[in-house]
Backbone bond lengths (Angstrom), bond angles and torsions (degrees), N, CA, C in turn:
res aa  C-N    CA-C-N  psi(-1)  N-CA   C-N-CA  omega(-1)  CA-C   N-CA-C  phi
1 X - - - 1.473 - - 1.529 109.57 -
2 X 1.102 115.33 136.43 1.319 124.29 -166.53 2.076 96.15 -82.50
3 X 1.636 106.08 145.15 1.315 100.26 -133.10 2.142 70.63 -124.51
4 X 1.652 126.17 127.96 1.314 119.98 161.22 1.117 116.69 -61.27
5 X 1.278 120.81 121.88 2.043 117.82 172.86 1.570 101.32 -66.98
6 X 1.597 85.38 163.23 1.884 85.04 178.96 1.062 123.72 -111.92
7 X 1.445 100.16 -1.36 1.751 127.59 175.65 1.260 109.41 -83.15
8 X 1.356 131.73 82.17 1.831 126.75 161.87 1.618 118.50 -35.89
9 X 1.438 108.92 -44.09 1.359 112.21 177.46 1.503 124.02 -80.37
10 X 1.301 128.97 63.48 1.265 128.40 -161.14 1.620 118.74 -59.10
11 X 1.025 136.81 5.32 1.343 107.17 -147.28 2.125 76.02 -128.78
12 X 1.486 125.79 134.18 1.201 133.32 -178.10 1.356 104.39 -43.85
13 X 1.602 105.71 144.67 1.569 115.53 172.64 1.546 123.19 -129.34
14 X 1.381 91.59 83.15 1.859 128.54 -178.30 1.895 97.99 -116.04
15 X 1.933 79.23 -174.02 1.630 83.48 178.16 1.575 123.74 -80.35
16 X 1.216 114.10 -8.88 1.659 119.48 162.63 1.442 116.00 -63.08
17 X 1.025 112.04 -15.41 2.293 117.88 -169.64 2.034 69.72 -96.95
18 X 1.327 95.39 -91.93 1.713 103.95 -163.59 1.852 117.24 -22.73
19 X 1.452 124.66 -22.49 1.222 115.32 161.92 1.678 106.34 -99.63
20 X 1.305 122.10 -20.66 1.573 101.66 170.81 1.615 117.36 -66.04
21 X 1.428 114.98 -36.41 1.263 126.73 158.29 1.989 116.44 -30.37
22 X 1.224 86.16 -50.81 1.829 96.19 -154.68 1.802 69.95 -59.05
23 X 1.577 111.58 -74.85 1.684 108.01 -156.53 1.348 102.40 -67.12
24 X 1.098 129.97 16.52 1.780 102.29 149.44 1.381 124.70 -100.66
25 X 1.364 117.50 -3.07 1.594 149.82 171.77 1.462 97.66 -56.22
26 X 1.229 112.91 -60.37 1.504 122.51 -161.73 1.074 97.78 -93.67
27 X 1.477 146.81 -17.78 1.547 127.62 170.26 1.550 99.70 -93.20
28 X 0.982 128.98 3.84 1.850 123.88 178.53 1.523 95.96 -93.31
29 X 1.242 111.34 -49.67 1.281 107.39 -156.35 1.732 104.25 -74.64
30 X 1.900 116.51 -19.70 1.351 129.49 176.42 1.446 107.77 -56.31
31 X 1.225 107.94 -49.96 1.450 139.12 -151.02 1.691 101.80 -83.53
32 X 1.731 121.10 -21.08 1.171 132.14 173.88 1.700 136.38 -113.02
33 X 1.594 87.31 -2.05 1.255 105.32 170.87 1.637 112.65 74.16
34 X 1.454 103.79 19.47 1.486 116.76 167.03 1.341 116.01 103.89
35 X 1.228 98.77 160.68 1.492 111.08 -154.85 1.508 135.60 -47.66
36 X 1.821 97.97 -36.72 2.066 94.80 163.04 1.584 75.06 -115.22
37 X 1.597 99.87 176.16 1.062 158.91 122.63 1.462 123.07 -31.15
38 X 1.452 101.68 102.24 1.480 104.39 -170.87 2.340 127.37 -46.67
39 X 1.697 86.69 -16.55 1.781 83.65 169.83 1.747 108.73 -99.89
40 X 1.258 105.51 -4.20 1.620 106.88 165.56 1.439 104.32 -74.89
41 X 2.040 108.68 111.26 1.557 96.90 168.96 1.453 81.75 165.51
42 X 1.454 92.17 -173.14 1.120 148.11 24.15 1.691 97.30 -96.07
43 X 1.231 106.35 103.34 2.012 127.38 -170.14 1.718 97.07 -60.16
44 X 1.601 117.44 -32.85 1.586 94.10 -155.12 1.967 94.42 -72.18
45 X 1.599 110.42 -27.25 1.085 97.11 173.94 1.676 129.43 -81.92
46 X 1.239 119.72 39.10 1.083 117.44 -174.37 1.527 111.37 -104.96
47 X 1.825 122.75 139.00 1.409 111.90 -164.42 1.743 111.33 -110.51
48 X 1.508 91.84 -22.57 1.463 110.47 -165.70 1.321 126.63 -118.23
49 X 1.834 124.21 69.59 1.084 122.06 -162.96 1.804 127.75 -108.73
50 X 1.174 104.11 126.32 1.596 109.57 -171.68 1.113 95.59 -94.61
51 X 1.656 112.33 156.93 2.061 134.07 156.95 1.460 91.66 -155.02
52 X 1.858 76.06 117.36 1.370 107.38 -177.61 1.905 95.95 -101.16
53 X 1.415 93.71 124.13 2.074 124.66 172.69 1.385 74.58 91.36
54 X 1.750 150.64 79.15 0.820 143.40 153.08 1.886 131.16 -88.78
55 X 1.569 95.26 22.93 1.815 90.21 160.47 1.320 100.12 68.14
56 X 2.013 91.36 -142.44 1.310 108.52 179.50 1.659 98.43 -107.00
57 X 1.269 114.49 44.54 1.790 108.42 -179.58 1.033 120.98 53.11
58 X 1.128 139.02 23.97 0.720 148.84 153.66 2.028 116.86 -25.17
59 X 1.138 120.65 -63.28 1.433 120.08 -174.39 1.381 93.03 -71.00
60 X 1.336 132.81 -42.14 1.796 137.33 -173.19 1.748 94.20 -26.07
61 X 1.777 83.60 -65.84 1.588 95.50 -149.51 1.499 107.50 -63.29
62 X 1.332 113.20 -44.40 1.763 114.38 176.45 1.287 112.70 -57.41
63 X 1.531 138.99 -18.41 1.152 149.20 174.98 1.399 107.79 -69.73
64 X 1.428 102.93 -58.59 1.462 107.06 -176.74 1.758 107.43 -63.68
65 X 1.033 139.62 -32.50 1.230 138.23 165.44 1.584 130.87 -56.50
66 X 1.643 98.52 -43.99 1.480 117.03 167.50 1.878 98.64 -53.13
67 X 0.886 105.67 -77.17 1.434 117.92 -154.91 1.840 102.98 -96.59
68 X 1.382 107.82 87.00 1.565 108.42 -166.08 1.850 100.24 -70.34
69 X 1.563 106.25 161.13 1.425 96.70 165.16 1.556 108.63 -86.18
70 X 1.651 105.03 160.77 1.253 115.96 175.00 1.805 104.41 -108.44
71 X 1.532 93.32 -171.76 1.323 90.29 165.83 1.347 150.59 -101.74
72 X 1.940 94.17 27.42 1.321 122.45 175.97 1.621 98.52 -110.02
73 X 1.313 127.41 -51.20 1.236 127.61 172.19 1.988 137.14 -76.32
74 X 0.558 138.42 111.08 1.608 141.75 -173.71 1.290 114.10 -127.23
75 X 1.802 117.48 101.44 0.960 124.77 -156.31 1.427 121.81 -102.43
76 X 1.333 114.25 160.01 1.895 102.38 -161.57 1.640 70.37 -112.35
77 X 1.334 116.37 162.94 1.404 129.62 154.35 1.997 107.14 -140.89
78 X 1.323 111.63 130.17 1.237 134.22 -152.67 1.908 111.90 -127.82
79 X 1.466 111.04 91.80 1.348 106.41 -167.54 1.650 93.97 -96.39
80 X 1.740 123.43 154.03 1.192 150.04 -174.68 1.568 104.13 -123.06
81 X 1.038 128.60 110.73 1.417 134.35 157.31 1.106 123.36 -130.58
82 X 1.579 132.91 141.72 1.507 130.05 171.94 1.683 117.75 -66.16
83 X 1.435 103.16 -13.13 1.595 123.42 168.96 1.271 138.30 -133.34
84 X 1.237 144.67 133.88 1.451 146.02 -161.22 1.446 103.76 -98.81
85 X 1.172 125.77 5.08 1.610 114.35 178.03 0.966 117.72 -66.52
86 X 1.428 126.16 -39.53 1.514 124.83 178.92 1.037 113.44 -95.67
87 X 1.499 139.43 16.24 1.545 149.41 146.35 1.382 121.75 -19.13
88 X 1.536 134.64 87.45 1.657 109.82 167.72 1.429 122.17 -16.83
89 X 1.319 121.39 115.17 1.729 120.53 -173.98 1.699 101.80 -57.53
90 X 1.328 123.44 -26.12 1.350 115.73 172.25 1.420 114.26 -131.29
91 X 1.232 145.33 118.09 1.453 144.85 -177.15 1.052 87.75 -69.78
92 X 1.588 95.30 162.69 1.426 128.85 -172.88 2.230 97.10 -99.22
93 X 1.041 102.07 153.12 1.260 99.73 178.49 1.609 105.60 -87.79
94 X 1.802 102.78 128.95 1.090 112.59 -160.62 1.189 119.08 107.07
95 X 1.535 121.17 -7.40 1.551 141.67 174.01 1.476 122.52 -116.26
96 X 1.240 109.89 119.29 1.795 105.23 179.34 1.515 90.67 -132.45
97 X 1.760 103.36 156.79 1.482 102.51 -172.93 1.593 83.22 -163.27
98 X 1.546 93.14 126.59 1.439 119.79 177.72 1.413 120.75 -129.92
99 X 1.511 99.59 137.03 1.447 114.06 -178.28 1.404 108.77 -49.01
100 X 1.345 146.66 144.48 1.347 143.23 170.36 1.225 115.61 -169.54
101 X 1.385 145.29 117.23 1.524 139.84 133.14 1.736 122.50 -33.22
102 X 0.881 101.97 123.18 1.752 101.23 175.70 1.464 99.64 -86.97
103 X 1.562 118.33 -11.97 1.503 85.26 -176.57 1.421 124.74 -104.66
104 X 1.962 101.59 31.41 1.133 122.34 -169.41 1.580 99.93 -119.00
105 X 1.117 136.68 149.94 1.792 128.61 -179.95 1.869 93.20 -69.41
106 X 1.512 87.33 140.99 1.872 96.74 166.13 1.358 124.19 -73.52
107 X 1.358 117.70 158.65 1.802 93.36 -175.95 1.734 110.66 -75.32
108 X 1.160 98.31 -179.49 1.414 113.81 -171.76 1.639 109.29 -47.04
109 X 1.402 106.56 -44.32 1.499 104.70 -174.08 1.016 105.77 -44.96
110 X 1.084 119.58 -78.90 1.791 129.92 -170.88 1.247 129.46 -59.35
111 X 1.697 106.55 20.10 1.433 104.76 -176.02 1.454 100.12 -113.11
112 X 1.322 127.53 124.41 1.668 143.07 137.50 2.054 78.10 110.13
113 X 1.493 109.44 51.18 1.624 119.49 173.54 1.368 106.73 -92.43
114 X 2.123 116.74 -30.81 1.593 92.99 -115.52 1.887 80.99 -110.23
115 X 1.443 124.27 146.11 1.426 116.77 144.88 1.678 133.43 -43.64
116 X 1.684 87.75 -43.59 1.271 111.55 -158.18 1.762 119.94 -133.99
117 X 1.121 138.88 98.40 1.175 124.76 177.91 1.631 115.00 -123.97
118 X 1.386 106.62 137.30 1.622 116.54 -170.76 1.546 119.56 -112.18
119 X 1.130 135.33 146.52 1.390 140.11 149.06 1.312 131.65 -134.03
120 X 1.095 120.69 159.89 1.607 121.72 -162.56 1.413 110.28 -168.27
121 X 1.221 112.33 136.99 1.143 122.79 -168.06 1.931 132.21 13.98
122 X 1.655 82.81 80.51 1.356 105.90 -174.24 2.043 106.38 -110.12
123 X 0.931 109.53 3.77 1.811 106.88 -165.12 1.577 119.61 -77.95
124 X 1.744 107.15 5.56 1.219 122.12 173.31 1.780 94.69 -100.55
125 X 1.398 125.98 -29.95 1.489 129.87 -154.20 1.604 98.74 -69.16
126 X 1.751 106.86 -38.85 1.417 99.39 -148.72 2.091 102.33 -119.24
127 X 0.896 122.39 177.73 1.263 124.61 178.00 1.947 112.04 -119.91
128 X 1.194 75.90 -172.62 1.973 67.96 -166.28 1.388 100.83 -83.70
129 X 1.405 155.72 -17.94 1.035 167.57 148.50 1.883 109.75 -38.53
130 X 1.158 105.34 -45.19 1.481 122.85 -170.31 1.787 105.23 -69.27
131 X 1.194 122.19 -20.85 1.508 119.13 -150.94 1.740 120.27 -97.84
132 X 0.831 89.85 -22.23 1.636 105.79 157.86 1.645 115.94 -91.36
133 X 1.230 140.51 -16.68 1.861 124.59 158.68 1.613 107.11 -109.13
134 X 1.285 108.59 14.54 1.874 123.17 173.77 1.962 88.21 -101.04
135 X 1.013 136.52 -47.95 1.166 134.47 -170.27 1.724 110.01 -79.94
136 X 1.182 101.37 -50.17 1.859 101.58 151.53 1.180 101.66 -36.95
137 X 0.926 125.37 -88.47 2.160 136.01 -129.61 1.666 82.96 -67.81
138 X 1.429 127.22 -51.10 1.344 113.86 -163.71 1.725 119.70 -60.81
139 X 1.660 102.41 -31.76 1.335 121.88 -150.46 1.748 81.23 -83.79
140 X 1.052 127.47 -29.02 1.756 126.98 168.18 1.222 113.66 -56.24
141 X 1.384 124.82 -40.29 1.558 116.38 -174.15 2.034 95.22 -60.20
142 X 0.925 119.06 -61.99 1.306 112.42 -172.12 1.309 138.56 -39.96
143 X 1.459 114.35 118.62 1.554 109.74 169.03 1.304 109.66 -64.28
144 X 1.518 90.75 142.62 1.898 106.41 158.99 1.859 104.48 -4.09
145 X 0.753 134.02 140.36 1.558 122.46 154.89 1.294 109.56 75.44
146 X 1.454 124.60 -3.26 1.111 121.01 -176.71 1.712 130.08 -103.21
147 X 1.526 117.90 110.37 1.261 142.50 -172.20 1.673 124.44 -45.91
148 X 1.589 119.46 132.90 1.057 111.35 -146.40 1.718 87.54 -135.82
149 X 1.654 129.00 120.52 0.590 148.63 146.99 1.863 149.02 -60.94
150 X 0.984 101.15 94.91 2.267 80.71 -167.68 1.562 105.52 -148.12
151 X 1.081 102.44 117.00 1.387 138.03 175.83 1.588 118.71 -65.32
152 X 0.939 123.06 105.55 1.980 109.27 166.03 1.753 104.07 -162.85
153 X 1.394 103.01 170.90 1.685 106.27 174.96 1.212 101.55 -116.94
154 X 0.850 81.17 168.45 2.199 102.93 -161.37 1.599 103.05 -92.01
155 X 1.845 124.14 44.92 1.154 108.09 -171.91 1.065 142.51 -12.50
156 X 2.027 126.35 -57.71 0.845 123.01 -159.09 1.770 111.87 -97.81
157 X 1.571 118.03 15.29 0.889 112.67 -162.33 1.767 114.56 -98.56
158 X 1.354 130.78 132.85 1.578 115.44 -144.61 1.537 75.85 -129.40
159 X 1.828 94.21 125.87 1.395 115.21 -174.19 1.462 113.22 -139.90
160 X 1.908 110.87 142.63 1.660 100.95 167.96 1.295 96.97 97.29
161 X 1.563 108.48 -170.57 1.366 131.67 163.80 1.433 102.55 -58.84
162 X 0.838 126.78 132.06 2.118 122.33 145.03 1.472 119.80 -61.28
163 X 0.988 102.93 145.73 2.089 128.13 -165.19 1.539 89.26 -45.65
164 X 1.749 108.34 -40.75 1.955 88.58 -156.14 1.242 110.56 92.42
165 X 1.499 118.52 15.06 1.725 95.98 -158.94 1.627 82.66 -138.80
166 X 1.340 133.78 127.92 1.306 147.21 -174.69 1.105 103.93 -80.82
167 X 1.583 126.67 -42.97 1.674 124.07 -166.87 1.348 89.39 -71.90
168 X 1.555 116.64 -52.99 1.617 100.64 -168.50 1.536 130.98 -32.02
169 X 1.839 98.35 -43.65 1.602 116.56 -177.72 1.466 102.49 -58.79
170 X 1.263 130.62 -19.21 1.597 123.45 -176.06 1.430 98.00 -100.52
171 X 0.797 115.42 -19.30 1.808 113.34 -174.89 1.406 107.93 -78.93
172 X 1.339 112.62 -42.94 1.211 134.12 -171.98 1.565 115.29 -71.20
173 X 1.744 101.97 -32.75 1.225 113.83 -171.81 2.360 106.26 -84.12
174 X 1.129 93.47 -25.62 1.460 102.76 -177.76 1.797 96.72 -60.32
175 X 1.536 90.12 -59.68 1.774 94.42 -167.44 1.676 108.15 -48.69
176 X 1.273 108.07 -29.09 1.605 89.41 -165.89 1.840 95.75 -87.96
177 X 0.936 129.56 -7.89 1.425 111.05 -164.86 1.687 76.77 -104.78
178 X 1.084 148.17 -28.57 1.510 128.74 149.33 1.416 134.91 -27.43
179 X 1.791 113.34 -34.69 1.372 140.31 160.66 1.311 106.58 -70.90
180 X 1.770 122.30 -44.37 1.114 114.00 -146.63 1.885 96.71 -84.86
181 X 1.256 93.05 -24.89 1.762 97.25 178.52 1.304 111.14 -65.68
182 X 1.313 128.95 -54.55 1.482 145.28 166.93 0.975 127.98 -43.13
183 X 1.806 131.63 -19.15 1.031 164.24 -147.72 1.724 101.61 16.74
184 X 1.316 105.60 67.81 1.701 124.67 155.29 1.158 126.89 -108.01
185 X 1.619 90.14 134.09 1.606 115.32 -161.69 1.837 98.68 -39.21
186 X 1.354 132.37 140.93 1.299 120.68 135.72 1.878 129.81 -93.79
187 X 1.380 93.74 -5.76 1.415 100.48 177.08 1.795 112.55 -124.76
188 X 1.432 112.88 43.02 0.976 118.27 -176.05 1.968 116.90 -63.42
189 X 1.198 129.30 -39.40 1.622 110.52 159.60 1.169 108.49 -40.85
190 X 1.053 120.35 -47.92 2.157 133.35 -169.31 1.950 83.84 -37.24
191 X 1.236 109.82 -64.52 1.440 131.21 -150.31 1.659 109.37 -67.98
192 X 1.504 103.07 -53.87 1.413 108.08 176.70 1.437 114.83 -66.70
193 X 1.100 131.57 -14.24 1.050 125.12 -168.46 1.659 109.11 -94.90
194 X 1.053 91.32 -33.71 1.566 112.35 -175.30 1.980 108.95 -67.65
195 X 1.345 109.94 -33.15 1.350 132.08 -174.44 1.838 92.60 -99.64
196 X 1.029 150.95 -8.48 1.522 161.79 128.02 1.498 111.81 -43.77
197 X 1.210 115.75 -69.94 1.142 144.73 -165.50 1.681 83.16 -49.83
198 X 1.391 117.44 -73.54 1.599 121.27 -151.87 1.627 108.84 -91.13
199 X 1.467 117.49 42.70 1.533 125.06 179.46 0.811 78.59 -139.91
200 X 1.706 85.11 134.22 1.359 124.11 -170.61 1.469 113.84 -91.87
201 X 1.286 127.72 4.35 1.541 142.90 -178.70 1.630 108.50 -108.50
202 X 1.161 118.47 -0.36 1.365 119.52 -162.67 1.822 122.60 -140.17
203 X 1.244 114.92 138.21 1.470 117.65 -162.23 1.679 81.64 -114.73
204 X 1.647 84.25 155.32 1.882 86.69 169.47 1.309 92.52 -132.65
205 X 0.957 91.23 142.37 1.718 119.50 -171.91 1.821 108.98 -98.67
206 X 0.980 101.55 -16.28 2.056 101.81 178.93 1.591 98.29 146.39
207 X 1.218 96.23 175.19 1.822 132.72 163.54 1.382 114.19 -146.72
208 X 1.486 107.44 116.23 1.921 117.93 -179.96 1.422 90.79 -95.76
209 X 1.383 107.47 131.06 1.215 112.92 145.38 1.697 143.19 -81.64
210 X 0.993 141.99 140.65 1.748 137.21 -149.11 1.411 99.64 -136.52
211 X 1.483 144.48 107.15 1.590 136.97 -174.55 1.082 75.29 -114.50
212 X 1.315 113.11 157.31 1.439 151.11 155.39 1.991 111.29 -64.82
213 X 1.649 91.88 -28.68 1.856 89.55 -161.64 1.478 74.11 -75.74
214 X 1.543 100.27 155.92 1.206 120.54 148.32 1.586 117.79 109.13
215 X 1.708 104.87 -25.47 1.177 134.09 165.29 1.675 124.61 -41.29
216 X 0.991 130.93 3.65 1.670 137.36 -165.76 1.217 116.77 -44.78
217 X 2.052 121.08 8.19 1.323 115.52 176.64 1.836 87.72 -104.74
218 X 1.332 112.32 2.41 1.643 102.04 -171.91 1.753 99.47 -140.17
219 X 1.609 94.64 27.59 1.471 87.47 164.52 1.819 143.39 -50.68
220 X 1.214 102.86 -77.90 1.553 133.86 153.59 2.201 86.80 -33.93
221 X 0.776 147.81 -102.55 1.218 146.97 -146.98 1.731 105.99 -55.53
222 X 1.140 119.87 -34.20 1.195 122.46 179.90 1.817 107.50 -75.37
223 X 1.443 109.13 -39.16 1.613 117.66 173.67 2.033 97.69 -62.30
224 X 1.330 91.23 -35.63 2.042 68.05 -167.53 1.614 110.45 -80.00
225 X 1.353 104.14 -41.56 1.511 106.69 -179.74 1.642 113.77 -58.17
226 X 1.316 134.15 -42.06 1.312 139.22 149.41 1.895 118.93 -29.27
227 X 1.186 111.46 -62.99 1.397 135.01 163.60 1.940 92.71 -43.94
228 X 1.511 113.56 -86.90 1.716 80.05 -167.68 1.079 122.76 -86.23
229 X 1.253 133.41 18.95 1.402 140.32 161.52 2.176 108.17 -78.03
230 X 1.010 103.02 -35.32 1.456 88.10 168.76 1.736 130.03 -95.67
231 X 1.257 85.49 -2.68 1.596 97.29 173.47 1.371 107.48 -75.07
232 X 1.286 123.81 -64.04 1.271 118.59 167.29 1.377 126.82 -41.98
233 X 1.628 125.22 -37.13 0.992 128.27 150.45 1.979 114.23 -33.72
234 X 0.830 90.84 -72.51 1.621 120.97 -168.12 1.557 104.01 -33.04
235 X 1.972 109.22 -51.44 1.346 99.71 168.34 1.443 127.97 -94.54
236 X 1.537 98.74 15.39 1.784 90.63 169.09 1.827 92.80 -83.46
237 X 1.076 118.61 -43.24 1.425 121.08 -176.70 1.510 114.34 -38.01
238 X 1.304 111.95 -51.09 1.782 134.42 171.41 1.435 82.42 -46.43
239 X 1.207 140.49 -96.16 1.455 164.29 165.27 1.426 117.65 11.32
240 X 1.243 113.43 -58.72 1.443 140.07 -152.71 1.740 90.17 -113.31
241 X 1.024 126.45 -99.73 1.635 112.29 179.15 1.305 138.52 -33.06
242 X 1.033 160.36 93.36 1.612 145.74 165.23 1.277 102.87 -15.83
243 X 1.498 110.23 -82.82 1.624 119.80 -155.19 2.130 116.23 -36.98
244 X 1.461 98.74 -18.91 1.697 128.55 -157.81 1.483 98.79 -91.86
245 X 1.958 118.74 -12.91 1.232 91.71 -166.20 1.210 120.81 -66.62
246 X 1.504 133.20 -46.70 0.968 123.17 171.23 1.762 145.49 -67.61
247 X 1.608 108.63 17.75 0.863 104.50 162.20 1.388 143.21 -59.95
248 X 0.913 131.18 135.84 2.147 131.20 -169.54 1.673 99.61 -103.91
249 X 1.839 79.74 98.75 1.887 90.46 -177.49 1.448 93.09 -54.94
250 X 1.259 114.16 -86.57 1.666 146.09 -151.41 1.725 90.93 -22.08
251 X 1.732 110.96 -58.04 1.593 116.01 179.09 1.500 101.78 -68.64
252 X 1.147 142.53 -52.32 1.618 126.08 -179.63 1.074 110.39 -49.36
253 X 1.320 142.00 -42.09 1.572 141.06 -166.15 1.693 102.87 -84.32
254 X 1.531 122.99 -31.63 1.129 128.96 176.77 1.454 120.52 -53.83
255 X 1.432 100.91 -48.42 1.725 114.60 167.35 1.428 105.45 -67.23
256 X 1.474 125.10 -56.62 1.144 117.68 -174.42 1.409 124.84 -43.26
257 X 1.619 111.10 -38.08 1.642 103.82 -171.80 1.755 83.34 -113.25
258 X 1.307 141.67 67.17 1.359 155.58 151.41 1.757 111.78 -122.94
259 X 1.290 96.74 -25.97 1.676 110.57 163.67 1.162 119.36 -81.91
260 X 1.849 117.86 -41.45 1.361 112.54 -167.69 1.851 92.70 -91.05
261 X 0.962 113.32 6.03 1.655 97.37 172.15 1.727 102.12 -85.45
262 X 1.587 110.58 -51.73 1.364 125.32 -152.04 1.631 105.31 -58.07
263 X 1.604 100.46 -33.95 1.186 118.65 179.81 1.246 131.92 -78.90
264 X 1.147 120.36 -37.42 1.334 153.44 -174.82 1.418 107.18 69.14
265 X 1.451 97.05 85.61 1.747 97.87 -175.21 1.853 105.51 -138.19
266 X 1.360 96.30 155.19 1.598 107.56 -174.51 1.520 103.45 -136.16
267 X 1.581 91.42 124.85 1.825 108.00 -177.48 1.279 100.01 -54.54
268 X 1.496 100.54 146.78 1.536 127.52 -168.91 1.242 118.94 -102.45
269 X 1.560 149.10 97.81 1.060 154.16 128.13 1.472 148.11 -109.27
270 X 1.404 111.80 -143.44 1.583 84.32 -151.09 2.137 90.36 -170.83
271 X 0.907 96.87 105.83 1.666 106.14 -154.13 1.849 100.06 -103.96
272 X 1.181 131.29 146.68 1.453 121.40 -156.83 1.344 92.51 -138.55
273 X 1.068 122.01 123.50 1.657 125.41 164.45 1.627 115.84 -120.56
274 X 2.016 100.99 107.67 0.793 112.38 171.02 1.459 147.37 -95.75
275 X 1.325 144.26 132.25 1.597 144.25 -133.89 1.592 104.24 -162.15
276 X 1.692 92.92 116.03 1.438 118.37 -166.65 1.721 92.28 -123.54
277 X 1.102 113.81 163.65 1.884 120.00 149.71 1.163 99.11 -154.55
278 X 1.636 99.03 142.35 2.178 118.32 -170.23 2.127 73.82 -85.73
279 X 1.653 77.38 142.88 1.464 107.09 165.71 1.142 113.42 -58.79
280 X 1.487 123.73 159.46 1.224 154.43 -164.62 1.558 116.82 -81.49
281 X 1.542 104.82 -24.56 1.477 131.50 -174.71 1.516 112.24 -98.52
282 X 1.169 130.60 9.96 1.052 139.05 -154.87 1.779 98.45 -97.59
């Protein structure tokens, strides 16, 4: 009998996740034309910024670089994780990072603190049950006026031309019944937005959409990061299914990107950046 994991976050959290992390930071943010969103702002004045499932801080620290302090501004940056493993072993001053579940309310301190709060690629973290008191607890960190950032791809959503690539459709097809066992969202923007939409503390300001097709200055980078992002997939699948044990990731992925060379093809998606701010009246 096929057995639910209890781990949402499948993929190990050592220093191999914490540098795949760093380079998918920098191809999201390539791939988005930088880090906010031109109606998220005015960012240089922002003092108080949270990222909620924040890793090893990764966005903190590139944030704090993007947008230096001056000597009117002095900025706190505030990481949220359900785990401390990938924690900088020493914060940087100006950095605090606390253990936390989002799908639990934050304590009082940290509620109605933040200018700014971000997320990104969380749609493996949470389940469909989870997304309405995960959109609460976050929409609390925010002050009055304060701007809300969140990042994810629209897994299940099939857009464009198709790859052309047959293995993909089986590769593709494992991962979602991996979700579908787990009961994870595949259309989670669909969801957040919709749970945005109907709070009553909160304005939405848009959703940009970001595809991968079309990209040919981030081809080659989009083929490799795809490549080890589904491998890892591939052996939670081994992992998580019976029927999967014997599948041979290393050789499935081998064919897989032996097609997308032969072919000349680049994995297809479609990345959603969503942007709310809680009212002023709040």
């Amino acid at each position: 009998m096929e057995q639910e994991t209890t781990e949402t976050y499948f993929v190990p959290r050592d220093e191999q996740e914490i540098e795949r992390l760093k380079e998918q930071h920098f191809f999201f943010v390539d791939l988005c034309n930088g880090i906010l969103q031109p109606n998220i702002g005015p960012a240089g004045s922002f003092r108080d910024i949270a990222d909620v499932g924040t890793g090893s801080g990764i966005w903190l620290e590139e944030f704090a670089k993007t947008f230096v302090d001056s000597a009117a501004v002095k900025r706190n940056f505030t990481g949220f994780d359900i785990s401390t493993v990938m924690f900088p072993r020493v914060a940087k001053e100006g950095f605090n990072f606390i253990q936390h579940d989002a799908r639990k309310p934050f304590p009082v301190s940290e509620q109605a603190k933040y200018d700014l709060v971000h997320l990104r690629f969380l749609a493996a973290a949470f389940r469909e049950r989870d997304i309405k008191g995960v959109v609460e607890n976050v929409v609390s960190l925010l002050k009055p006026g304060g701007y809300l950032q969140w990042e994810d791809p629209d897994v299940g959503t099939r857009f464009g031309p198709e790859t052309g690539s047959v293995k993909m459709e089986a590769v593709r097809a494992m991962k979602l019944e991996l979700f579908a066992q787990n009961h994870i969202l595949t259309n989670l923007p669909t969801t957040v937005m919709r749970e945005l939409a109907t709070h009553s503390e909160v304005e939405i300001l848009g959703k940009s959409e970001f595809p991968t097709l079309g990209r040919l200055d981030m081809k080659t980078r989009i083929n490799e990061m795809y490549c080890d992002a589904l491998t890892l997939v591939l052996r939670v699948v081994r992992t998580a299914i019976p029927k999967y044990r014997s599948l041979d990731v290393n050789g499935t992925m081998q064919e897989l990107m032996d097609e997308f060379r032969e072919k000349d093809l680049v994995f297809v998606d479609k990345f959603m950046v969503m942007m709310a701010r809680k009212r002023t009246d709040c």
